[in-house]
Structure formats: C-alpha cells, structure tokens
KETI-526271 format. One record per residue (C-alpha): residue in three letters; x, y, z. Coordinates in nm, 3 decimals. Layout:
! residues N
+--------+---------+---------+---------+
| residu |       u |       v |       w |
+--------+---------+---------+---------+
|    ALA |       X |       Y |       Z |
...
+--------+---------+---------+---------+
This chain:
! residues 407
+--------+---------+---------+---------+
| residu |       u |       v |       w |
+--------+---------+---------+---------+
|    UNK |   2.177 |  23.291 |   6.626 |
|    UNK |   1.978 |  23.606 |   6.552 |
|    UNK |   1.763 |  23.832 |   6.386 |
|    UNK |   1.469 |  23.664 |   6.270 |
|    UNK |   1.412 |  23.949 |   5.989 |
|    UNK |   1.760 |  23.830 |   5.840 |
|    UNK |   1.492 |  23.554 |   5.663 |
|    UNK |   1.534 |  23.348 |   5.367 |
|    UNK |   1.388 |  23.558 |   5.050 |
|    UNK |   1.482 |  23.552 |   4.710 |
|    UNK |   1.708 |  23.299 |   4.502 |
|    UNK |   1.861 |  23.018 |   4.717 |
|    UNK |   2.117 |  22.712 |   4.505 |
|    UNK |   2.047 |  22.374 |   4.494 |
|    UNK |   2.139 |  22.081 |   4.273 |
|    UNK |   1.966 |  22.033 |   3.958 |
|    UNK |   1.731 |  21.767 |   3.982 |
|    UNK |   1.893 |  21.462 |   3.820 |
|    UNK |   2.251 |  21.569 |   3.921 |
|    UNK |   2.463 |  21.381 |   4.178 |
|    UNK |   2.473 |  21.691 |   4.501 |
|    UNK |   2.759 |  21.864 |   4.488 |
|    UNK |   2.807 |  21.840 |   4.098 |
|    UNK |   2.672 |  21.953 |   3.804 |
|    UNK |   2.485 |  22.295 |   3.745 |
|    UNK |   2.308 |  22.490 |   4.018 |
|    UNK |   1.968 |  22.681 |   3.931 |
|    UNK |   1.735 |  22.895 |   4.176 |
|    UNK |   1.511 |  22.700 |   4.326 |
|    UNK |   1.309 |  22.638 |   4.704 |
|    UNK |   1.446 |  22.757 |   5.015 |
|    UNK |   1.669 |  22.481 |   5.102 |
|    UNK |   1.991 |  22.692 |   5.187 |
|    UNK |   1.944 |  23.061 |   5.307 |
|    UNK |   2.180 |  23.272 |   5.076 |
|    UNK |   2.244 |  23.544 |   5.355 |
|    UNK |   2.393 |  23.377 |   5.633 |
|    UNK |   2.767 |  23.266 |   5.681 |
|    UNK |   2.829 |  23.115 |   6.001 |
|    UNK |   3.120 |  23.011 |   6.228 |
|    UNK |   3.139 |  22.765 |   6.504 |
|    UNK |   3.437 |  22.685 |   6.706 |
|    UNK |   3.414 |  22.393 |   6.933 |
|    UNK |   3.604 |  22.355 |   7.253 |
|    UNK |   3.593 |  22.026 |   7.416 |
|    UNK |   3.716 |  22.138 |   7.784 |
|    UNK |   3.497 |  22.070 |   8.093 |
|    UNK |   3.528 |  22.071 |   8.464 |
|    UNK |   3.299 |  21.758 |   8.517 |
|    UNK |   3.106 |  21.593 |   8.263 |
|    UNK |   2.725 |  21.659 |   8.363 |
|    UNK |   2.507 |  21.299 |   8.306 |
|    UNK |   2.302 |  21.401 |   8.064 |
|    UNK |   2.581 |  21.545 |   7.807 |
|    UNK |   2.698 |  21.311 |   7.490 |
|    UNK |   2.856 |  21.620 |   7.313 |
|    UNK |   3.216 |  21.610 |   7.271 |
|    UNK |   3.369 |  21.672 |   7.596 |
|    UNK |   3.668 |  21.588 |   7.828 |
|    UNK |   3.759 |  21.684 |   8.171 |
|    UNK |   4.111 |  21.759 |   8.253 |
|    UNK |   4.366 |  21.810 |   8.009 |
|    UNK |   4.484 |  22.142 |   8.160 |
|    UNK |   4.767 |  22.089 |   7.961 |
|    UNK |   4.672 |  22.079 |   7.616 |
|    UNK |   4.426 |  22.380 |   7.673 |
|    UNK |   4.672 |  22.650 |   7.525 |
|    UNK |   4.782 |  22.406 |   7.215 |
|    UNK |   4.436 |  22.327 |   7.127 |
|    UNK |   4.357 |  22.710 |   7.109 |
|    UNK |   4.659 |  22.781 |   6.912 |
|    UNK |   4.558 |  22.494 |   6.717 |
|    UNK |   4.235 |  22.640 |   6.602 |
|    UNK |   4.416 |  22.986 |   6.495 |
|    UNK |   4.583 |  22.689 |   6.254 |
|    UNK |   4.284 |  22.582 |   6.143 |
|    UNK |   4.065 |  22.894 |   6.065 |
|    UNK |   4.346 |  22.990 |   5.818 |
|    UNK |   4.342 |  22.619 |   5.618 |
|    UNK |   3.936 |  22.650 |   5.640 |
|    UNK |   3.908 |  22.985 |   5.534 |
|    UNK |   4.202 |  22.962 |   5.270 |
|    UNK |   3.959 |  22.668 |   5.086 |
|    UNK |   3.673 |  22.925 |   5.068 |
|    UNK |   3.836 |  23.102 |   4.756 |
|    UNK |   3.935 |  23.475 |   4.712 |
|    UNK |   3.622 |  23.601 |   4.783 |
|    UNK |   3.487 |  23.437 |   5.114 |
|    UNK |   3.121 |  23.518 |   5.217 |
|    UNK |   3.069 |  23.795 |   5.500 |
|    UNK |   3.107 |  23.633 |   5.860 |
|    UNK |   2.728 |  23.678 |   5.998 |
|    UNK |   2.798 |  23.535 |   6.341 |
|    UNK |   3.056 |  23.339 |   6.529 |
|    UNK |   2.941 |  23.119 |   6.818 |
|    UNK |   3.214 |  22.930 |   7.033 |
|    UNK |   3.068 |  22.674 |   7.161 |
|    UNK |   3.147 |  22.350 |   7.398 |
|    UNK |   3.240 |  22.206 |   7.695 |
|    UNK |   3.335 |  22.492 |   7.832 |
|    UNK |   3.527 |  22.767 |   7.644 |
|    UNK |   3.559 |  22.983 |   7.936 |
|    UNK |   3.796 |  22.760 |   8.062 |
|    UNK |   4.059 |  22.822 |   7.823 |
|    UNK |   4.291 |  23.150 |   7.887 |
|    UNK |   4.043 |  23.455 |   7.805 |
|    UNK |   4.366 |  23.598 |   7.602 |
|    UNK |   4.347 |  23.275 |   7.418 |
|    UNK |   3.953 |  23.337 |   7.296 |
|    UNK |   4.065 |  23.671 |   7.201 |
|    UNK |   4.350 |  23.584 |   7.024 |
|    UNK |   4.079 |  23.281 |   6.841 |
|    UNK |   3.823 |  23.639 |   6.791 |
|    UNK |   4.051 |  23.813 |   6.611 |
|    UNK |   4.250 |  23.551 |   6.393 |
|    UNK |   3.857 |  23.514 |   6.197 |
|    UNK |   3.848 |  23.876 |   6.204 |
|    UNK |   4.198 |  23.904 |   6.003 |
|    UNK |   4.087 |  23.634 |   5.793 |
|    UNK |   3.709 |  23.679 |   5.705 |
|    UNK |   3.508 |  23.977 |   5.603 |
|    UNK |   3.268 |  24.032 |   5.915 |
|    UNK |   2.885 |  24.135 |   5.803 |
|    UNK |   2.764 |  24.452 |   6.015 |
|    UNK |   2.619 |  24.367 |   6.321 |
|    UNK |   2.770 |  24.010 |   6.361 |
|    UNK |   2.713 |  23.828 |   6.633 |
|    UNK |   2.953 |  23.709 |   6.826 |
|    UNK |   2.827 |  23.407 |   7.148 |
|    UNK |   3.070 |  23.247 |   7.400 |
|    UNK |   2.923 |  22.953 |   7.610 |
|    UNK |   3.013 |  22.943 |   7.951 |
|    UNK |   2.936 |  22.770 |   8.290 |
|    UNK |   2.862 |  23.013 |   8.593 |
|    UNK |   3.151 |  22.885 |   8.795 |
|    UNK |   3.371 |  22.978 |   8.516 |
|    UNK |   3.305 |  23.376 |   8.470 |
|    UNK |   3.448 |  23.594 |   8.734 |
|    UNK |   3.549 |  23.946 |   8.678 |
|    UNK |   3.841 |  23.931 |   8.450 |
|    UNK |   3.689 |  23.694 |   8.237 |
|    UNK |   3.412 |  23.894 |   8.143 |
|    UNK |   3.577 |  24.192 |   8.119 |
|    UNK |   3.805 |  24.056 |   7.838 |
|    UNK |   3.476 |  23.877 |   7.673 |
|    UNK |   3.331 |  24.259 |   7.631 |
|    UNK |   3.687 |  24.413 |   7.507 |
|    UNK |   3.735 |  24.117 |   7.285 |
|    UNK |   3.403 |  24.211 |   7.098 |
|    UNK |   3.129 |  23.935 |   7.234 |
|    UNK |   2.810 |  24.074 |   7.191 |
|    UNK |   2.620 |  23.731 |   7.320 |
|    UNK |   2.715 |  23.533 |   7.634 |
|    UNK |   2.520 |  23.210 |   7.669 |
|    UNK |   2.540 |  23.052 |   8.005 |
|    UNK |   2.424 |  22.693 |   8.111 |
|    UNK |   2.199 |  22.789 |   8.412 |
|    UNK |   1.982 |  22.499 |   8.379 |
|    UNK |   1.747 |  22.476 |   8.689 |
|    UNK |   1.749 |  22.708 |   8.991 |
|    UNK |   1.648 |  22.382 |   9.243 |
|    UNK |   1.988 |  22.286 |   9.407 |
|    UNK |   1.807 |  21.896 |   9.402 |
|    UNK |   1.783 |  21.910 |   9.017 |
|    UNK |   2.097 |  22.051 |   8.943 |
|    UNK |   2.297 |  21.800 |   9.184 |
|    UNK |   2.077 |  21.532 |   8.991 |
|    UNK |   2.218 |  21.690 |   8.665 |
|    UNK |   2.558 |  21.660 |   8.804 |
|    UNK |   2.644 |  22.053 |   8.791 |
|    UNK |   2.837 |  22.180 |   9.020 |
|    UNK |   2.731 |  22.543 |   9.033 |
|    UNK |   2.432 |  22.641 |   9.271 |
|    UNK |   2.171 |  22.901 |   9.161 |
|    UNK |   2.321 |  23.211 |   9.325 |
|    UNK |   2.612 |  23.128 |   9.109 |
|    UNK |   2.445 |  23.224 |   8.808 |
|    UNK |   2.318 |  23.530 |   8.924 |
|    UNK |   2.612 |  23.615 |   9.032 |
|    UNK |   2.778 |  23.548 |   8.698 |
|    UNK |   2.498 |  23.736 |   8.485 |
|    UNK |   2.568 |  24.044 |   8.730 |
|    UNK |   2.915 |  24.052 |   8.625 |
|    UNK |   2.861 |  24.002 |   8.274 |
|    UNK |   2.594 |  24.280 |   8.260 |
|    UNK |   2.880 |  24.486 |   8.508 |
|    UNK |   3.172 |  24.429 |   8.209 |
|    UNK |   2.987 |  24.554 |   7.941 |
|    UNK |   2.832 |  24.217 |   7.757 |
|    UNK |   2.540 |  24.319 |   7.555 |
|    UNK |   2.300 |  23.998 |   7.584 |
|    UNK |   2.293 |  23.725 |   7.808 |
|    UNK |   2.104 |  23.351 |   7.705 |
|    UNK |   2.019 |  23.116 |   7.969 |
|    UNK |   2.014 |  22.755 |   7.900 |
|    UNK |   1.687 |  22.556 |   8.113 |
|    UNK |   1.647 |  22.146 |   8.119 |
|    UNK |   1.309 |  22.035 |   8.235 |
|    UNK |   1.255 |  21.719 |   8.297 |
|    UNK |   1.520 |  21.656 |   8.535 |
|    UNK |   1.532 |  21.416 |   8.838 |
|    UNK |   1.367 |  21.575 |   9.124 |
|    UNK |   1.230 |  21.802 |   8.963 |
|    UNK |   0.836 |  21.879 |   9.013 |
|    UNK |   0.582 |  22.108 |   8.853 |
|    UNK |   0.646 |  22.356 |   9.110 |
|    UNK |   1.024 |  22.326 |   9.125 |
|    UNK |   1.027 |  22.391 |   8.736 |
|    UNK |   0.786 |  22.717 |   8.804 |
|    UNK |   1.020 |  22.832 |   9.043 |
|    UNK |   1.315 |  22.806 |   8.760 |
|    UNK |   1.160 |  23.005 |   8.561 |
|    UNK |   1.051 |  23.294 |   8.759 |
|    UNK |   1.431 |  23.278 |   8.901 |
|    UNK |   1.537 |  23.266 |   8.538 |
|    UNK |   1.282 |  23.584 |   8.429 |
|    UNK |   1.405 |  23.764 |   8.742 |
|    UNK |   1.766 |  23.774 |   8.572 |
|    UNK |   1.582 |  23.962 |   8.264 |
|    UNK |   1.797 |  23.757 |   8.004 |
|    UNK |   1.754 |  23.907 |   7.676 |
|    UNK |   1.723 |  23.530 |   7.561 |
|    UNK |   1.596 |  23.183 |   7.726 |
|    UNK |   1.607 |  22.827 |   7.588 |
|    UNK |   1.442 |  22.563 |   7.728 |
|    UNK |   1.488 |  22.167 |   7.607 |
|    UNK |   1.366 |  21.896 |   7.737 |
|    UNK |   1.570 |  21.637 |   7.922 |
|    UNK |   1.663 |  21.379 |   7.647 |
|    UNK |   1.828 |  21.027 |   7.744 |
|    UNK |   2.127 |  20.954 |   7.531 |
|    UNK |   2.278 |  20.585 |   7.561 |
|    UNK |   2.655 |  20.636 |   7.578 |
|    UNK |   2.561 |  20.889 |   7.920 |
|    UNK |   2.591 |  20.879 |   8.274 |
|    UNK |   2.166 |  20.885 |   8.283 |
|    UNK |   2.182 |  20.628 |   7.953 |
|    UNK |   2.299 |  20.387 |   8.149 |
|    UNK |   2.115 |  20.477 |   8.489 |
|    UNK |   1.796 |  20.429 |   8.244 |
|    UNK |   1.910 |  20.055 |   8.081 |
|    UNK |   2.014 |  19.914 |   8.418 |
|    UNK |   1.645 |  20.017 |   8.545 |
|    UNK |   1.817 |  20.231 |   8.825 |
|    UNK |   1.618 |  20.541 |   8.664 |
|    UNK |   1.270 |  20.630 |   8.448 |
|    UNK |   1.313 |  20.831 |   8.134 |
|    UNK |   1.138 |  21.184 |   8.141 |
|    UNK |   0.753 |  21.108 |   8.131 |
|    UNK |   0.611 |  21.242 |   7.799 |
|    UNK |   0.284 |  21.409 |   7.993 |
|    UNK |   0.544 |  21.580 |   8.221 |
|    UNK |   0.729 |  21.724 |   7.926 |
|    UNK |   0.453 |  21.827 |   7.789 |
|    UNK |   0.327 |  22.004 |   8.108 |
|    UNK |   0.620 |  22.174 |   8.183 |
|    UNK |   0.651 |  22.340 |   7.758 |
|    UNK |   0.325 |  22.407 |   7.844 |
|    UNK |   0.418 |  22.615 |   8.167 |
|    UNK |   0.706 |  22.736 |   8.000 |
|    UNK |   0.526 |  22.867 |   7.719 |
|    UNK |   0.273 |  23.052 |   7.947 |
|    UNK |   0.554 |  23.185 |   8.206 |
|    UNK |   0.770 |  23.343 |   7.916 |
|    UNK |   0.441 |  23.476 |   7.683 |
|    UNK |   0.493 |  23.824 |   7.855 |
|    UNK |   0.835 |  23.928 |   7.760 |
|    UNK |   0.980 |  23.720 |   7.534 |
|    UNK |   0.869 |  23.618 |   7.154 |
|    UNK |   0.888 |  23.207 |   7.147 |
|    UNK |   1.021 |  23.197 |   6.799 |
|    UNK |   1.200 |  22.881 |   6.778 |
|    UNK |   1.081 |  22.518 |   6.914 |
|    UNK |   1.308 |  22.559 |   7.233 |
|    UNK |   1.368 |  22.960 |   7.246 |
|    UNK |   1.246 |  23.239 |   7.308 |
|    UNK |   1.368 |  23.624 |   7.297 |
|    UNK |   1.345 |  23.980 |   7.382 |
|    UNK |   1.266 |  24.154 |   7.109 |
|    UNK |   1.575 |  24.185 |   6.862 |
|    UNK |   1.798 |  23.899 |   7.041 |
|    UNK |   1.712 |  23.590 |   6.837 |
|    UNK |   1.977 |  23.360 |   6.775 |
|    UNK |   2.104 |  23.486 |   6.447 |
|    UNK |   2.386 |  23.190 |   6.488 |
|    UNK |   2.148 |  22.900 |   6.545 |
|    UNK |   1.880 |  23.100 |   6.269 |
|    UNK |   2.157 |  22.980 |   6.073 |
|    UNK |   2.115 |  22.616 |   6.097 |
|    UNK |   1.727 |  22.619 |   6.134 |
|    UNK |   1.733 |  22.788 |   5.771 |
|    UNK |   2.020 |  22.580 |   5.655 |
|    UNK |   2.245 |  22.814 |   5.595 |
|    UNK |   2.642 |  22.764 |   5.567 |
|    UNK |   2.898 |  22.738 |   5.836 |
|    UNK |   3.248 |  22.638 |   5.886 |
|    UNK |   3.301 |  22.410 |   6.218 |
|    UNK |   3.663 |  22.409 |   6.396 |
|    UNK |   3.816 |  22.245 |   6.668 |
|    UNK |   3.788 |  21.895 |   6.759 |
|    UNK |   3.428 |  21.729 |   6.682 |
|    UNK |   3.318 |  22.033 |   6.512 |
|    UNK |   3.044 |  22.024 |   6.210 |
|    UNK |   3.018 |  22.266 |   5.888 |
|    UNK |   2.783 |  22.284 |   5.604 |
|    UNK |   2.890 |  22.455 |   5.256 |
|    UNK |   2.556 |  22.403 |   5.103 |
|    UNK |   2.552 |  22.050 |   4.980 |
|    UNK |   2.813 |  21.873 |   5.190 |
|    UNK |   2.792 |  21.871 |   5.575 |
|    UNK |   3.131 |  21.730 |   5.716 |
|    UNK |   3.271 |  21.691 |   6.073 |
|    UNK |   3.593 |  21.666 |   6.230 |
|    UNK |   3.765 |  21.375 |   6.469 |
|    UNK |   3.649 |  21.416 |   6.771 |
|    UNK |   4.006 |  21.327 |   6.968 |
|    UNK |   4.215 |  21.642 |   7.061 |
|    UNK |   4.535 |  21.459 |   7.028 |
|    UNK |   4.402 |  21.326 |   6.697 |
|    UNK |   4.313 |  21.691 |   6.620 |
|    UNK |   4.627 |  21.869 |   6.720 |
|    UNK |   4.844 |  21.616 |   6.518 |
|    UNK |   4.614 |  21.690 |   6.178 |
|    UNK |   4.693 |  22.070 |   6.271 |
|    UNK |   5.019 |  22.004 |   6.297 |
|    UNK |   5.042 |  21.757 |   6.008 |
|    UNK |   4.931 |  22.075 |   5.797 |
|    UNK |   4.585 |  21.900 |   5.744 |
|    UNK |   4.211 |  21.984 |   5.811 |
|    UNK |   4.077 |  21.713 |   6.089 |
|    UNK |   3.791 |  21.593 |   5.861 |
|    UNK |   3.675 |  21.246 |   5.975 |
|    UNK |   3.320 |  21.202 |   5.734 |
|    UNK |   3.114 |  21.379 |   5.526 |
|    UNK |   2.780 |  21.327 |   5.420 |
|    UNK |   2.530 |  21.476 |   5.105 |
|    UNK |   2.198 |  21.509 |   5.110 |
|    UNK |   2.043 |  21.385 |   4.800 |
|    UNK |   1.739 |  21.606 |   4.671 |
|    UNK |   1.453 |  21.463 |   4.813 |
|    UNK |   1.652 |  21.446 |   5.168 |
|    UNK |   1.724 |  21.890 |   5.122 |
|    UNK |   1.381 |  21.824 |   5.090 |
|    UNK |   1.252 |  21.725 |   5.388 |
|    UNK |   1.573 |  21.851 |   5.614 |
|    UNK |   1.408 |  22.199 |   5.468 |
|    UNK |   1.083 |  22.138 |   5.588 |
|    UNK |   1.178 |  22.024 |   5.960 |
|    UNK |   1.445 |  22.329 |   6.008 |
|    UNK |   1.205 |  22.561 |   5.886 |
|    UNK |   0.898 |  22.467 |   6.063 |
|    UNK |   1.091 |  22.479 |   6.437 |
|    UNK |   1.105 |  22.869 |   6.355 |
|    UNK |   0.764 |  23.037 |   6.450 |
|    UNK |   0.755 |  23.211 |   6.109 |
|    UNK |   0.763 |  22.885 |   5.907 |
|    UNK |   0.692 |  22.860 |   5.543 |
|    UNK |   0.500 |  23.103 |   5.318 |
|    UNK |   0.274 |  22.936 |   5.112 |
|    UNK |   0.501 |  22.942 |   4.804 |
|    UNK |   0.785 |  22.811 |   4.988 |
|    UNK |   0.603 |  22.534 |   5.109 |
|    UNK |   0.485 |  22.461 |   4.777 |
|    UNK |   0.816 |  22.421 |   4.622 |
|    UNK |   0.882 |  22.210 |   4.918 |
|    UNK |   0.663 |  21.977 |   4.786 |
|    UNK |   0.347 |  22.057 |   5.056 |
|    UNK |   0.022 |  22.167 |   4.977 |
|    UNK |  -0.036 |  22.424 |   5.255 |
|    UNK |  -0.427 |  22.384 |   5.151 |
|    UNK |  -0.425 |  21.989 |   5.151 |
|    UNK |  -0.599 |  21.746 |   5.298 |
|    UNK |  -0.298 |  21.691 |   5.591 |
|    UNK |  -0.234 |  22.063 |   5.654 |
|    UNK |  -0.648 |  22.086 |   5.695 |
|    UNK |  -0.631 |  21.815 |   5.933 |
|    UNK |  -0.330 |  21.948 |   6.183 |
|    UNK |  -0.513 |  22.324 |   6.127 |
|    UNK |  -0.806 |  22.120 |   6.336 |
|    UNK |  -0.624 |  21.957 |   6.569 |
|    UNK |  -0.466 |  22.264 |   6.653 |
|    UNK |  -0.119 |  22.210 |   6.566 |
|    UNK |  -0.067 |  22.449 |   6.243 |
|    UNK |  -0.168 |  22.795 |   6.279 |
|    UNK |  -0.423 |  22.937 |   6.032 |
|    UNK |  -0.199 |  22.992 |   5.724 |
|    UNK |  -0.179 |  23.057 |   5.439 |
|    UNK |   0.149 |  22.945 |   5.462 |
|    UNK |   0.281 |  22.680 |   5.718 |
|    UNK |   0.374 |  22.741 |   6.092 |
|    UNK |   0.312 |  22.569 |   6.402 |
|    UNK |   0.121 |  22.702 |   6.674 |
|    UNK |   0.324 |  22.622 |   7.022 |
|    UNK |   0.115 |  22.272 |   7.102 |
|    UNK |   0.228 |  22.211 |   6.724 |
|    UNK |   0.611 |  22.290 |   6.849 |
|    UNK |   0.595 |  22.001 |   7.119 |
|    UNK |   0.506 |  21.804 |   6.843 |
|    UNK |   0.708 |  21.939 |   6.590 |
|    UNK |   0.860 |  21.578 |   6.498 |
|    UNK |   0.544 |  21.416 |   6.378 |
|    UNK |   0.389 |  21.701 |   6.225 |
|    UNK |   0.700 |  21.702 |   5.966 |
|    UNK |   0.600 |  21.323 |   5.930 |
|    UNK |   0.294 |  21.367 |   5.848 |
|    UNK |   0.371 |  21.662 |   5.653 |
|    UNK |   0.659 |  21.522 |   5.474 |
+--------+---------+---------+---------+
C-alpha cells in the first residue's frame, strides 16, 4: 500500500456518460480509477481465536484444510489471471491478508509468492505485505518471509495494556510483539506496520499514550491506528445490544486521534485517515484502493475491482475449495457503480489521502474547491487552505461528513 508519489496523473477510463458501466465506449475523463496501479490480494481465513471485535471472514480451526486451501489459491491465481487477456497489467503490490496467513505452512506462502510471480508481470519495486499475529512469527517463519521476497510485514499489535488486549480477546501480550518485530528485523524483512485499536475496553487516556510510545519505541517504518468500531454479528455486537457493554464514546475517539496525531507528528507523515509512515513506506497496496485502482481478490471472501465491476467471492472454504475444484472462479456477487456513484466513491477515497484533490480534479468531480461549502469547512478548520481539496487531520476524524457535505 505504498508510495504516495505513485499518484493518479494523466488519463484515467470511465464510462461514457449515458452508457450502462461496464459497456459501451470509454473516454478520458476525472480521476475515478488510477491507471498505474495493479493490485493483488489474497485472503486467508485461518485464525487461532476469533478476537470480539473482528466481522472479517475468519474461522478458527480447520488445521486440516490449511494446505488444500493454499493449494487451492495456486488454482485460482491461474483462472483469475488467465481472464485478464494476453497482456495482463504489471503486478504493483501483493498483500496477503486475513485471519492469519502466518498460520499456514511458510513453504505454502512461498509456493502462493511465486505462482503470481510465474503468472503476472511484477512492476519494479512491488510490494509485497504478509499479515501476521505476534504469536505466530518465530524464527523460521520469518526467515522464509525474507527469502520468499516480502518486503512488508504487517503485524496486529493492537494495544501494549495487557487489560485492553485481554478485553480485545488477543491472546498475545506486549512483549510478544516486540519480540516478533526483533525477529523480523533479525531475518532480513525490510518494513514492519503495526496495527493500533483505540477505543478499547479498559482502555484510558493514559493507557492509549503508553501504546503508543511502546509502539514508537519499536521504530515501525509504518503505524495504523482505527478506531474501535462495533459490528452487530460480533462478540462486542452483541455485548453492546444486550446492554452488557457501551459503544466507544465519540469525545474519547476523538481524544485519543487527537493524541495519536500529536504522538506520531515527529517521525512519521500521517498521510492517510488511519496511517501514518516513515518516509517512503506508505501503503502502496492500500494507495491502491484509496485511489481506486484495480485488484484481483483470491481465496475465500476475497474482493477485486477491474475498473467498473467490484465482485467478491463465497465466503465458505468448503464452498471455495469445491468451485476450485469444480474448475470455477468462487464469485458469489458483483456490483457496478453507476456514474454518479464513481462519483462520489472518488471523492471519499481520495480525500482519506492527505494529498487529496487538485483543484482540477475536484472540479471534474463535480466540487467547486472555491464554493460556498469548501469556504465554509476551510473556516471550521476541516479543509486545508487549497487550492485544491484536502483535509487537515481534525478534517480526517471527520472525514465521513465532510464528503457529505461535499458530495
């Protein structure tokens, strides 16, 4: 997900106005799909426990069907790459992502590296992220992540307060993730991310603090930091409707961005709503999606986006493996985003990145950057002087209703 230079510039495709998406001619037009980035994400479901915040697509156990399921995406990449054409785009970055990948054989992620390798031309300088849990990387582990060409290791650190990350249900404790960035940085890894939650139960404004200095201390080249969110069909969903638990309080959110802004303002660029970097390690993978660029998704619950249609797969992994084995991509929906929808899915990606819109992007957005609305959040201090658009970091905590009222 990185290298914020790698920006949206010239010609970009989008449907003709009056054309069904997906059909009929294609002209140059705004900056609704970046032209430069090809992306691939490989999803795998595996976890040790399911933390009670987490409605991604995730099962614990199934030791058995970890080896298929990898062997199963080797099956995949070739149908998905084989529907690309003769001349697929250059392969900007890869990001396996989860659950857990580390919990599958590390021959098995290797085997997953190279099969896109054989199969896709690879840009210079690709990035290549692996998501893993602390308790999961020992030694041999990242020593195979190095020699099977990872460049970007993002690990789900979360809080350094043993209260919080009980109350989170993980099951590492903070001298776990040290220890885990040590051996990464020992095998040869080139960049480490951490993952933070604020918002957490138990945690306090001096608890969060304390993350973050642990978390600085590490000297990740990269940090993101959301806020807790309470999702229904979770473990803290529930804990929420039965009245057994508050939801995050919006003034606490908003002091700890605030803190976390101010803690990470010395070494890191925040150029994202909920990252921040050393210079040169944005997330050129994630960059991706916040510029809506295009990216094939594999494995079981996985998304892509080929520049008018987004589609995702079933989310089962018996239901995937027996598509694979059927011959078959997994695809269980689709949806296309008519015009006006590009529209204003453009405006929101683009204005969580710190360098926004220029003004004649934001124009053929449909968005005055001199109007009377953009005047108005310029004085409430949520758009920073111009003469494009781009929010100023109280503007990023309220990123969602400045694209309403800008939209």
């Amino acid at each position: 997900m990185d290298n914020r230079d790698h920006a949206v510039s010239g010609s970009v495709t989008l449907p003709h106005r009056g054309t069904e998406p997906g059909t009929g001619s294609l002209r140059a037009a705004p900056p609704l799909v970046d032209p430069d980035s090809f992306g691939v994400y490989l999803h795998v479901p595996f976890c040790l426990t399911r933390c009670h915040y987490c409605d991604f697509v995730t099962y614990t156990g199934m030791e058995g069907l970890r080896r298929p399921y990898a062997a199963a995406l080797l099956d995949e990449a070739a149908m998905a790459v084989a529907a690309l054409g003769p001349e697929p785009p250059a392969v900007t970055s890869v990001f396996v992502g989860g659950g857990t990948p580390t919990l599958l054989p590390a021959d098995d992620l290797a085997r997953v590296l190279d099969r896109l390798r054989a199969l896709l031309p690879v840009a210079p300088g690709a990035e290549v992220t692996v998501e893993a849990n602390p308790e999961t990387v020992d030694a041999a582990m990242a020593e195979e992540l190095a020699a099977a060409g990872v460049t970007r290791v993002s690990m789900g650190a979360q809080s350094f307060d043993a209260r919080v990350l009980a109350a989170l249900g993980r099951v590492h404790d903070a001298d776990r993730v040290a220890a885990a960035v040590a051996t990464l940085r020992a095998a040869g890894v080139p960049a480490v991310n951490l993952d933070l939650i604020y918002g957490g139960p138990g945690e306090d404004a001096g608890s969060w603090a304390a993350t973050l200095e642990a978390a600085v201390a590490l000297a990740p080249e990269h940090l993101s930091a959301y806020a807790l969110t309470i999702e229904p069909a979770t473990k803290f969903g529930r804990m929420v409707a039965a009245g057994r638990m508050p939801e995050p309080a919006e003034d606490d959110l908003a002091d700890r961005y605030e803190t976390t802004c101010a803690a990470l303002a010395a070494g890191y660029r925040h150029y994202e709503v909920s990252n921040w970097a050393r210079d040169g390690h944005a997330s050129r993978h994630n960059l991706t999606y916040w510029r809506r660029g295009r990216y094939l998704g594999l494995g079981a619950g996985a998304h892509e986006f080929d520049g008018v249609a987004r589609r995702w797969n079933v989310n089962g992994v018996p239901d995937y493996l027996d598509h694979i084995r059927e011959g078959r991509r997994p695809t269980d929906g689709e949806e296309r985003l008519d015009l006006e929808q590009a529209r204003f899915e453009a405006l929101a990606l683009r204005l969580r990145t710190a360098g926004g819109l220029d003004a004649e992007e934001a124009r053929a957005l449909g968005v005055d950057p001199d109007g009377e609305e953009a005047t108005r959040l310029r004085a409430a201090g949520l758009l920073g002087p111009g003469p494009g658009l781009a929010l100023t970091e109280q503007g990023m905590f309220l990123h969602g209703e400045v694209v309403a009222r800008l939209g």
